[in-house]
C-alpha positions in Angstrom: 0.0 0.0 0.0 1.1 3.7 -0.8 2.8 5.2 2.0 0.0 8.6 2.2 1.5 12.4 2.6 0.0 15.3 3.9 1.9 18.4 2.5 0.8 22.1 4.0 2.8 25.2 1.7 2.8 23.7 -1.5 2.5 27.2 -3.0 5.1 28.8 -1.3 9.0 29.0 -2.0 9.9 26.2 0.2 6.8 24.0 0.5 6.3 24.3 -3.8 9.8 23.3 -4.1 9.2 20.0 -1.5 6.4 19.4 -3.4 7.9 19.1 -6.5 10.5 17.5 -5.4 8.3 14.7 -3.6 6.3 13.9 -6.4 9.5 13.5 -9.0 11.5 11.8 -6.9 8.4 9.2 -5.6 5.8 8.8 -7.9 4.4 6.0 -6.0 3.3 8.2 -2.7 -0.2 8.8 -2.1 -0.2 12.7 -1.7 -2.6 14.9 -0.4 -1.6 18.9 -0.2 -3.6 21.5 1.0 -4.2 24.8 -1.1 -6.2 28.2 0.0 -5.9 29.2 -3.8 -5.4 26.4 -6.6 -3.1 27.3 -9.3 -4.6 27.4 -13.0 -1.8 24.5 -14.1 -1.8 22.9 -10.7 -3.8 19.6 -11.8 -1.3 19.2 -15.7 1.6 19.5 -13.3 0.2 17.2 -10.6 -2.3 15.0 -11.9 -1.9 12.4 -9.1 -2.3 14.8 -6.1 -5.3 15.3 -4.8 -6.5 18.5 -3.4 -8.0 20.1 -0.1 -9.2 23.5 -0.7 -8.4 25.5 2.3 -6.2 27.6 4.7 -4.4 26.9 7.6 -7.4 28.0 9.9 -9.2 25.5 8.4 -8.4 23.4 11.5 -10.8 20.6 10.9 -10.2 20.0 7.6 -6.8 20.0 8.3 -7.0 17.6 11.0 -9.2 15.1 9.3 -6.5 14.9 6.3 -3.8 14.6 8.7 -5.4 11.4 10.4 -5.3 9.4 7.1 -1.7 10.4 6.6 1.0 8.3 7.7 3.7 11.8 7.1 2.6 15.2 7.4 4.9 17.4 5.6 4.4 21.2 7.5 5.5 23.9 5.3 3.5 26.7 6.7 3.6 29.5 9.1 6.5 28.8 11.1 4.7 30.9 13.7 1.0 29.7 13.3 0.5 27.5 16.0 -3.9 26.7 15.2 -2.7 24.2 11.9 0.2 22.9 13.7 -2.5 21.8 17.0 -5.1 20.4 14.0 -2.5 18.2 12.9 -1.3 17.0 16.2 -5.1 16.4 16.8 -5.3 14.6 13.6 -2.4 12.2 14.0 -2.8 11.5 17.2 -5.9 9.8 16.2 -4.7 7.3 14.2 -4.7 3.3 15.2 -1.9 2.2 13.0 1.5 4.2 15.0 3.8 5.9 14.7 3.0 8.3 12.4 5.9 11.6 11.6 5.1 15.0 11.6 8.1 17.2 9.4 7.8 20.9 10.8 9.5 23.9 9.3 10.9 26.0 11.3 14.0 28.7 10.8 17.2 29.6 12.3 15.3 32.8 13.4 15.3 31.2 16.6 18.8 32.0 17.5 19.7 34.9 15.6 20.6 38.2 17.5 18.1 40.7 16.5 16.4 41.5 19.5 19.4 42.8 22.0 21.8 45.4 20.3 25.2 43.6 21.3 26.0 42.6 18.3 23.9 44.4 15.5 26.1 45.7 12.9 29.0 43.4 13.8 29.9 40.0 14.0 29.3 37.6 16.5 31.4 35.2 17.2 28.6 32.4 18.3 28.2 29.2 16.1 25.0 27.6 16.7 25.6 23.7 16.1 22.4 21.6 16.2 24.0 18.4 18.4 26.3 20.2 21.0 24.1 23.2 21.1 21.0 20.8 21.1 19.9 22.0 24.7 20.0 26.0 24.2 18.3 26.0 20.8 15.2 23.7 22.5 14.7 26.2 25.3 14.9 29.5 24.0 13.2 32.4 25.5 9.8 33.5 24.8 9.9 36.2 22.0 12.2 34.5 19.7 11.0 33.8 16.2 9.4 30.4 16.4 10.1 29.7 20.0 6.3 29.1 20.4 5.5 26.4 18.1 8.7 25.0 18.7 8.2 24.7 22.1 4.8 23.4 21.5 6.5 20.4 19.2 8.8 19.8 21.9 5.9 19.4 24.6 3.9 17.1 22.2 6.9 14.9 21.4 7.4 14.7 25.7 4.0 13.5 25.8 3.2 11.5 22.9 6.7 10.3 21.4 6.0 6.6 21.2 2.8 7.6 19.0 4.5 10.6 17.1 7.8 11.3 15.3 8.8 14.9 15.0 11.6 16.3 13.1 12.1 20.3 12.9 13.7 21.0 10.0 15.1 24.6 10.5 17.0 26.7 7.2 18.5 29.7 7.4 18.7 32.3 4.7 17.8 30.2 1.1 18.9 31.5 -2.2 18.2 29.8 -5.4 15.4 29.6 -7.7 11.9 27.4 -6.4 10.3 24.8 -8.3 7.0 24.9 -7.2 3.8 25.9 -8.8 3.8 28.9 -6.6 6.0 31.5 -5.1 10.0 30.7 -6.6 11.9 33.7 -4.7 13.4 33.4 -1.5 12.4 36.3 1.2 16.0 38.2 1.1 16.6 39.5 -1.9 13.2 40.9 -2.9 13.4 42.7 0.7 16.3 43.8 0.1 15.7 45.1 -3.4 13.2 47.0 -2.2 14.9 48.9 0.4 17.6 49.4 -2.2 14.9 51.6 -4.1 14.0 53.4 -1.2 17.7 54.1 -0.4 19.2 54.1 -3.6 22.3 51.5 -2.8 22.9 48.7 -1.1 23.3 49.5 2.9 24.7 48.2 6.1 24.2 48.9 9.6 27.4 49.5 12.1 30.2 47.5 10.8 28.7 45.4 8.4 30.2 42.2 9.6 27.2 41.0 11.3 27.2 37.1 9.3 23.9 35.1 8.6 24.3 31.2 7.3 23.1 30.7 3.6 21.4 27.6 1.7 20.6 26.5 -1.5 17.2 25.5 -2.0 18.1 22.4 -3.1 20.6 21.6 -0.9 17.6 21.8 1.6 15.8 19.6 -0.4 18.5 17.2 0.0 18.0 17.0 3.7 14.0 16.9 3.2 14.1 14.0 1.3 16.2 12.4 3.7 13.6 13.0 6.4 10.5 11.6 4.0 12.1 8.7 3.1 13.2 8.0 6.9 9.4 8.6 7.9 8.2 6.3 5.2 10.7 3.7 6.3 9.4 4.0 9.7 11.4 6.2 10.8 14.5 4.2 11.0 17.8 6.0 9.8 17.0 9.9 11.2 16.5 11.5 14.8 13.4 12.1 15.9 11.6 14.0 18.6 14.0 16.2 21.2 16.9 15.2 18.7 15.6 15.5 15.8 16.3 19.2 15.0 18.0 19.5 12.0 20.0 22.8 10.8 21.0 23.2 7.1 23.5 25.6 6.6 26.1 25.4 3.7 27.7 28.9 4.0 27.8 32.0 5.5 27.8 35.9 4.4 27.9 39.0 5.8 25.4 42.0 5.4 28.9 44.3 3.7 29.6 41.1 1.3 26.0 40.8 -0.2 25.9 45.0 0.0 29.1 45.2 -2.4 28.8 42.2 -4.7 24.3 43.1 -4.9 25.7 47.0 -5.9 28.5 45.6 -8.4 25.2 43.4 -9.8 22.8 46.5 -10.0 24.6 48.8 -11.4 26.1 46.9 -13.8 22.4 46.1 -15.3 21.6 50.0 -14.9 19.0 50.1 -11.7 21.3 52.3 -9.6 24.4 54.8 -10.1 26.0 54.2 -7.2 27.3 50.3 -6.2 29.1 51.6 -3.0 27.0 50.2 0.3 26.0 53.0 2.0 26.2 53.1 5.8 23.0 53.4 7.5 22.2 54.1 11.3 20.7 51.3 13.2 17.6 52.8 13.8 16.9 53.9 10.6 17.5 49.9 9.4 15.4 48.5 12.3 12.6 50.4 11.5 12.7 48.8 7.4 9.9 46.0 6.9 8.3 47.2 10.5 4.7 46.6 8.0 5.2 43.1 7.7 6.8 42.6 11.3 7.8 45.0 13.9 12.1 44.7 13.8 12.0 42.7 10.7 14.8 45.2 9.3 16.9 44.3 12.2 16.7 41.0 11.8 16.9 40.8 8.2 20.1 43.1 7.4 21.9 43.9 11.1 21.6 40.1 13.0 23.7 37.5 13.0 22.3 34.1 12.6 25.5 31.5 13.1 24.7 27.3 12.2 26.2 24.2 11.4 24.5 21.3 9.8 26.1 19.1 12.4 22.9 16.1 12.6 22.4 16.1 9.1 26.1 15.5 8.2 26.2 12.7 10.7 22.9 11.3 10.8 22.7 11.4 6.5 25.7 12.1 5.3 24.8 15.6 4.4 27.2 17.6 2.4 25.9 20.5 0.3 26.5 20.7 -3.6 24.8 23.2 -5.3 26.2 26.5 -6.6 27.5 28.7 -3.9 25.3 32.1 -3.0 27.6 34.6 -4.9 27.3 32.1 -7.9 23.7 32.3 -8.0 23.4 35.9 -6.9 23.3 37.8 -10.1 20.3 35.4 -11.3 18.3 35.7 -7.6 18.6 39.6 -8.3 17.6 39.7 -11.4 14.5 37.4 -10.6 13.5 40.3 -8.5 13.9 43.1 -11.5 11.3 41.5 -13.6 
Protein backbone atom coordinates (compact mmCIF):
# COMPACT_ATOMS: atom_id res chain seq x y z
CA UNK A 1 0.00 0.00 0.00
CA UNK A 2 1.12 3.72 -0.80
CA UNK A 3 2.81 5.17 1.98
CA UNK A 4 0.00 8.57 2.21
CA UNK A 5 1.53 12.39 2.60
CA UNK A 6 0.02 15.31 3.93
CA UNK A 7 1.90 18.43 2.46
CA UNK A 8 0.81 22.15 4.01
CA UNK A 9 2.76 25.22 1.68
CA UNK A 10 2.84 23.67 -1.51
CA UNK A 11 2.52 27.20 -2.97
CA UNK A 12 5.05 28.79 -1.27
CA UNK A 13 8.97 29.04 -1.96
CA UNK A 14 9.94 26.21 0.16
CA UNK A 15 6.83 23.99 0.54
CA UNK A 16 6.27 24.28 -3.76
CA UNK A 17 9.76 23.25 -4.06
CA UNK A 18 9.17 20.00 -1.45
CA UNK A 19 6.38 19.44 -3.44
CA UNK A 20 7.87 19.07 -6.53
CA UNK A 21 10.48 17.54 -5.39
CA UNK A 22 8.35 14.72 -3.65
CA UNK A 23 6.26 13.93 -6.40
CA UNK A 24 9.50 13.52 -8.99
CA UNK A 25 11.52 11.81 -6.92
CA UNK A 26 8.36 9.24 -5.62
CA UNK A 27 5.78 8.78 -7.91
CA UNK A 28 4.38 6.00 -6.04
CA UNK A 29 3.34 8.24 -2.68
CA UNK A 30 -0.21 8.84 -2.10
CA UNK A 31 -0.21 12.73 -1.65
CA UNK A 32 -2.62 14.91 -0.38
CA UNK A 33 -1.59 18.91 -0.23
CA UNK A 34 -3.65 21.48 1.04
CA UNK A 35 -4.25 24.79 -1.13
CA UNK A 36 -6.18 28.17 -0.01
CA UNK A 37 -5.90 29.21 -3.81
CA UNK A 38 -5.36 26.42 -6.61
CA UNK A 39 -3.07 27.33 -9.33
CA UNK A 40 -4.56 27.43 -13.02
CA UNK A 41 -1.83 24.48 -14.08
CA UNK A 42 -1.82 22.90 -10.69
CA UNK A 43 -3.83 19.64 -11.83
CA UNK A 44 -1.34 19.23 -15.66
CA UNK A 45 1.60 19.54 -13.29
CA UNK A 46 0.17 17.21 -10.61
CA UNK A 47 -2.34 14.98 -11.93
CA UNK A 48 -1.89 12.39 -9.09
CA UNK A 49 -2.25 14.80 -6.11
CA UNK A 50 -5.31 15.25 -4.75
CA UNK A 51 -6.47 18.50 -3.44
CA UNK A 52 -7.98 20.07 -0.14
CA UNK A 53 -9.15 23.50 -0.68
CA UNK A 54 -8.41 25.50 2.33
CA UNK A 55 -6.17 27.62 4.72
CA UNK A 56 -4.35 26.89 7.62
CA UNK A 57 -7.43 27.99 9.91
CA UNK A 58 -9.18 25.47 8.45
CA UNK A 59 -8.36 23.36 11.48
CA UNK A 60 -10.81 20.61 10.87
CA UNK A 61 -10.18 20.05 7.59
CA UNK A 62 -6.80 19.98 8.34
CA UNK A 63 -7.01 17.58 11.04
CA UNK A 64 -9.24 15.13 9.30
CA UNK A 65 -6.54 14.91 6.28
CA UNK A 66 -3.78 14.64 8.71
CA UNK A 67 -5.35 11.42 10.40
CA UNK A 68 -5.34 9.44 7.07
CA UNK A 69 -1.74 10.43 6.58
CA UNK A 70 0.99 8.30 7.70
CA UNK A 71 3.65 11.81 7.14
CA UNK A 72 2.62 15.24 7.41
CA UNK A 73 4.93 17.45 5.60
CA UNK A 74 4.41 21.21 7.46
CA UNK A 75 5.52 23.87 5.31
CA UNK A 76 3.50 26.70 6.72
CA UNK A 77 3.60 29.49 9.05
CA UNK A 78 6.45 28.76 11.11
CA UNK A 79 4.73 30.91 13.72
CA UNK A 80 0.96 29.72 13.34
CA UNK A 81 0.49 27.53 16.05
CA UNK A 82 -3.88 26.71 15.22
CA UNK A 83 -2.67 24.15 11.90
CA UNK A 84 0.20 22.94 13.72
CA UNK A 85 -2.48 21.78 17.01
CA UNK A 86 -5.08 20.37 13.97
CA UNK A 87 -2.54 18.17 12.88
CA UNK A 88 -1.33 16.97 16.24
CA UNK A 89 -5.05 16.45 16.79
CA UNK A 90 -5.25 14.59 13.61
CA UNK A 91 -2.37 12.22 14.01
CA UNK A 92 -2.79 11.47 17.24
CA UNK A 93 -5.94 9.83 16.21
CA UNK A 94 -4.74 7.26 14.23
CA UNK A 95 -4.75 3.32 15.19
CA UNK A 96 -1.89 2.22 13.05
CA UNK A 97 1.54 4.19 15.01
CA UNK A 98 3.82 5.87 14.72
CA UNK A 99 2.97 8.34 12.38
CA UNK A 100 5.91 11.57 11.57
CA UNK A 101 5.06 15.02 11.58
CA UNK A 102 8.08 17.21 9.39
CA UNK A 103 7.79 20.85 10.77
CA UNK A 104 9.46 23.87 9.30
CA UNK A 105 10.92 26.04 11.34
CA UNK A 106 13.95 28.70 10.78
CA UNK A 107 17.24 29.65 12.34
CA UNK A 108 15.31 32.83 13.37
CA UNK A 109 15.34 31.22 16.62
CA UNK A 110 18.75 32.01 17.47
CA UNK A 111 19.71 34.94 15.58
CA UNK A 112 20.56 38.18 17.54
CA UNK A 113 18.05 40.72 16.50
CA UNK A 114 16.39 41.48 19.48
CA UNK A 115 19.44 42.79 22.03
CA UNK A 116 21.75 45.37 20.30
CA UNK A 117 25.20 43.59 21.31
CA UNK A 118 26.04 42.65 18.25
CA UNK A 119 23.88 44.44 15.48
CA UNK A 120 26.10 45.70 12.91
CA UNK A 121 28.98 43.38 13.78
CA UNK A 122 29.90 39.99 13.98
CA UNK A 123 29.30 37.61 16.49
CA UNK A 124 31.38 35.16 17.23
CA UNK A 125 28.60 32.35 18.27
CA UNK A 126 28.18 29.20 16.07
CA UNK A 127 24.98 27.59 16.67
CA UNK A 128 25.59 23.71 16.12
CA UNK A 129 22.38 21.61 16.19
CA UNK A 130 24.03 18.40 18.38
CA UNK A 131 26.32 20.20 21.02
CA UNK A 132 24.06 23.21 21.12
CA UNK A 133 20.96 20.84 21.08
CA UNK A 134 19.90 21.98 24.65
CA UNK A 135 19.99 26.01 24.17
CA UNK A 136 18.28 25.99 20.78
CA UNK A 137 15.16 23.70 22.52
CA UNK A 138 14.66 26.18 25.31
CA UNK A 139 14.86 29.49 23.97
CA UNK A 140 13.23 32.39 25.49
CA UNK A 141 9.81 33.55 24.76
CA UNK A 142 9.92 36.23 22.05
CA UNK A 143 12.20 34.49 19.70
CA UNK A 144 11.01 33.77 16.19
CA UNK A 145 9.36 30.37 16.41
CA UNK A 146 10.08 29.68 19.99
CA UNK A 147 6.29 29.13 20.45
CA UNK A 148 5.53 26.39 18.09
CA UNK A 149 8.72 25.04 18.68
CA UNK A 150 8.22 24.73 22.05
CA UNK A 151 4.80 23.37 21.52
CA UNK A 152 6.49 20.41 19.20
CA UNK A 153 8.82 19.82 21.95
CA UNK A 154 5.94 19.44 24.57
CA UNK A 155 3.86 17.09 22.16
CA UNK A 156 6.92 14.88 21.42
CA UNK A 157 7.43 14.73 25.72
CA UNK A 158 3.98 13.52 25.76
CA UNK A 159 3.16 11.48 22.88
CA UNK A 160 6.75 10.31 21.36
CA UNK A 161 5.96 6.60 21.17
CA UNK A 162 2.78 7.58 18.97
CA UNK A 163 4.47 10.59 17.14
CA UNK A 164 7.75 11.26 15.27
CA UNK A 165 8.76 14.94 15.00
CA UNK A 166 11.55 16.35 13.13
CA UNK A 167 12.12 20.31 12.85
CA UNK A 168 13.70 21.03 10.00
CA UNK A 169 15.15 24.60 10.50
CA UNK A 170 17.05 26.69 7.24
CA UNK A 171 18.49 29.69 7.36
CA UNK A 172 18.68 32.35 4.67
CA UNK A 173 17.78 30.23 1.15
CA UNK A 174 18.93 31.50 -2.22
CA UNK A 175 18.21 29.84 -5.44
CA UNK A 176 15.41 29.56 -7.66
CA UNK A 177 11.90 27.42 -6.42
CA UNK A 178 10.27 24.83 -8.32
CA UNK A 179 6.98 24.94 -7.23
CA UNK A 180 3.78 25.92 -8.80
CA UNK A 181 3.78 28.95 -6.57
CA UNK A 182 6.05 31.54 -5.13
CA UNK A 183 10.02 30.67 -6.63
CA UNK A 184 11.86 33.68 -4.72
CA UNK A 185 13.37 33.45 -1.54
CA UNK A 186 12.37 36.29 1.24
CA UNK A 187 16.02 38.17 1.12
CA UNK A 188 16.62 39.54 -1.89
CA UNK A 189 13.19 40.91 -2.90
CA UNK A 190 13.35 42.66 0.71
CA UNK A 191 16.27 43.80 0.08
CA UNK A 192 15.73 45.15 -3.42
CA UNK A 193 13.22 46.99 -2.22
CA UNK A 194 14.92 48.91 0.41
CA UNK A 195 17.59 49.35 -2.16
CA UNK A 196 14.94 51.62 -4.12
CA UNK A 197 14.04 53.45 -1.15
CA UNK A 198 17.74 54.12 -0.38
CA UNK A 199 19.21 54.09 -3.63
CA UNK A 200 22.35 51.54 -2.82
CA UNK A 201 22.90 48.73 -1.06
CA UNK A 202 23.34 49.53 2.89
CA UNK A 203 24.70 48.22 6.10
CA UNK A 204 24.22 48.90 9.61
CA UNK A 205 27.39 49.53 12.06
CA UNK A 206 30.17 47.48 10.84
CA UNK A 207 28.67 45.43 8.43
CA UNK A 208 30.22 42.23 9.56
CA UNK A 209 27.15 41.03 11.32
CA UNK A 210 27.15 37.13 9.32
CA UNK A 211 23.87 35.06 8.64
CA UNK A 212 24.34 31.20 7.32
CA UNK A 213 23.10 30.74 3.64
CA UNK A 214 21.41 27.65 1.73
CA UNK A 215 20.59 26.54 -1.46
CA UNK A 216 17.23 25.46 -1.98
CA UNK A 217 18.11 22.44 -3.13
CA UNK A 218 20.63 21.60 -0.92
CA UNK A 219 17.61 21.81 1.56
CA UNK A 220 15.81 19.62 -0.39
CA UNK A 221 18.45 17.20 -0.04
CA UNK A 222 18.03 16.98 3.68
CA UNK A 223 14.04 16.88 3.21
CA UNK A 224 14.05 13.96 1.31
CA UNK A 225 16.21 12.40 3.67
CA UNK A 226 13.55 13.03 6.36
CA UNK A 227 10.52 11.63 4.01
CA UNK A 228 12.12 8.67 3.14
CA UNK A 229 13.22 8.03 6.89
CA UNK A 230 9.36 8.65 7.91
CA UNK A 231 8.21 6.33 5.17
CA UNK A 232 10.72 3.69 6.34
CA UNK A 233 9.38 4.00 9.73
CA UNK A 234 11.38 6.19 10.78
CA UNK A 235 14.55 4.23 10.96
CA UNK A 236 17.85 5.97 9.77
CA UNK A 237 17.02 9.91 11.18
CA UNK A 238 16.52 11.51 14.84
CA UNK A 239 13.35 12.12 15.89
CA UNK A 240 11.63 14.03 18.59
CA UNK A 241 13.97 16.18 21.15
CA UNK A 242 16.93 15.23 18.71
CA UNK A 243 15.55 15.49 15.80
CA UNK A 244 16.28 19.21 14.98
CA UNK A 245 18.05 19.49 11.97
CA UNK A 246 19.98 22.76 10.76
CA UNK A 247 20.99 23.23 7.14
CA UNK A 248 23.45 25.64 6.60
CA UNK A 249 26.12 25.41 3.72
CA UNK A 250 27.68 28.89 4.02
CA UNK A 251 27.83 32.00 5.52
CA UNK A 252 27.84 35.88 4.45
CA UNK A 253 27.86 38.97 5.80
CA UNK A 254 25.41 41.98 5.36
CA UNK A 255 28.87 44.27 3.68
CA UNK A 256 29.57 41.08 1.29
CA UNK A 257 26.01 40.83 -0.16
CA UNK A 258 25.90 45.00 -0.03
CA UNK A 259 29.11 45.17 -2.37
CA UNK A 260 28.78 42.19 -4.67
CA UNK A 261 24.28 43.09 -4.89
CA UNK A 262 25.74 46.96 -5.87
CA UNK A 263 28.54 45.62 -8.45
CA UNK A 264 25.24 43.41 -9.75
CA UNK A 265 22.77 46.50 -9.98
CA UNK A 266 24.60 48.83 -11.35
CA UNK A 267 26.12 46.87 -13.78
CA UNK A 268 22.41 46.14 -15.27
CA UNK A 269 21.56 50.00 -14.87
CA UNK A 270 19.04 50.08 -11.70
CA UNK A 271 21.33 52.26 -9.59
CA UNK A 272 24.41 54.76 -10.13
CA UNK A 273 26.02 54.18 -7.18
CA UNK A 274 27.28 50.29 -6.17
CA UNK A 275 29.10 51.58 -3.00
CA UNK A 276 26.99 50.18 0.35
CA UNK A 277 26.05 53.04 2.02
CA UNK A 278 26.24 53.08 5.77
CA UNK A 279 22.99 53.42 7.53
CA UNK A 280 22.17 54.14 11.31
CA UNK A 281 20.72 51.31 13.16
CA UNK A 282 17.60 52.85 13.81
CA UNK A 283 16.92 53.90 10.59
CA UNK A 284 17.49 49.88 9.39
CA UNK A 285 15.38 48.52 12.27
CA UNK A 286 12.60 50.38 11.50
CA UNK A 287 12.71 48.81 7.42
CA UNK A 288 9.93 46.03 6.87
CA UNK A 289 8.31 47.22 10.55
CA UNK A 290 4.70 46.55 7.95
CA UNK A 291 5.20 43.08 7.68
CA UNK A 292 6.76 42.59 11.31
CA UNK A 293 7.82 45.02 13.88
CA UNK A 294 12.06 44.73 13.75
CA UNK A 295 12.01 42.67 10.70
CA UNK A 296 14.78 45.20 9.25
CA UNK A 297 16.89 44.29 12.21
CA UNK A 298 16.74 41.00 11.84
CA UNK A 299 16.94 40.79 8.23
CA UNK A 300 20.07 43.13 7.40
CA UNK A 301 21.90 43.88 11.08
CA UNK A 302 21.61 40.14 12.96
CA UNK A 303 23.70 37.49 12.96
CA UNK A 304 22.30 34.10 12.55
CA UNK A 305 25.46 31.50 13.07
CA UNK A 306 24.70 27.27 12.22
CA UNK A 307 26.24 24.24 11.43
CA UNK A 308 24.52 21.33 9.78
CA UNK A 309 26.14 19.08 12.37
CA UNK A 310 22.94 16.13 12.63
CA UNK A 311 22.36 16.09 9.12
CA UNK A 312 26.08 15.48 8.21
CA UNK A 313 26.15 12.65 10.73
CA UNK A 314 22.86 11.29 10.76
CA UNK A 315 22.66 11.43 6.48
CA UNK A 316 25.73 12.05 5.31
CA UNK A 317 24.77 15.55 4.37
CA UNK A 318 27.17 17.65 2.43
CA UNK A 319 25.92 20.47 0.30
CA UNK A 320 26.54 20.73 -3.57
CA UNK A 321 24.79 23.18 -5.34
CA UNK A 322 26.22 26.52 -6.61
CA UNK A 323 27.45 28.74 -3.88
CA UNK A 324 25.30 32.12 -2.97
CA UNK A 325 27.62 34.55 -4.88
CA UNK A 326 27.28 32.11 -7.91
CA UNK A 327 23.67 32.29 -8.03
CA UNK A 328 23.36 35.94 -6.85
CA UNK A 329 23.29 37.81 -10.12
CA UNK A 330 20.31 35.36 -11.25
CA UNK A 331 18.31 35.69 -7.57
CA UNK A 332 18.58 39.60 -8.33
CA UNK A 333 17.60 39.65 -11.42
CA UNK A 334 14.49 37.41 -10.58
CA UNK A 335 13.52 40.28 -8.52
CA UNK A 336 13.93 43.10 -11.47
CA UNK A 337 11.33 41.50 -13.55
Amino acid sequence: MAPKLFVTGGTGYIGGTVLDTIVKSHPEYDITVLLRTIPADFSKRYPDVHIINGDYDSTDIITEAASKADVVVYNGNSDHLPPLQAIVAGLLKRSNTPSFLIHLSGTGIVADWRTPTYLGKLNPKIWNDVDDIDAITSRPEGELHQHTDTYLHEVVAKHGDKLKVAIICPPDIYGPGRGPGRTQSVYFPVFWKEIQKVGQPFYAGEGTNTRSWVHIEDLMTVYMKLIEAAVAGGKGADWGREGYYFTASQEASQIDIARETGKILKAKGRIENAEPKQLPLDTVGSMLSDLYPGLGAYMFAANSRTQAHRAKNVFGYEPKEATLWDTMEADLLACLE
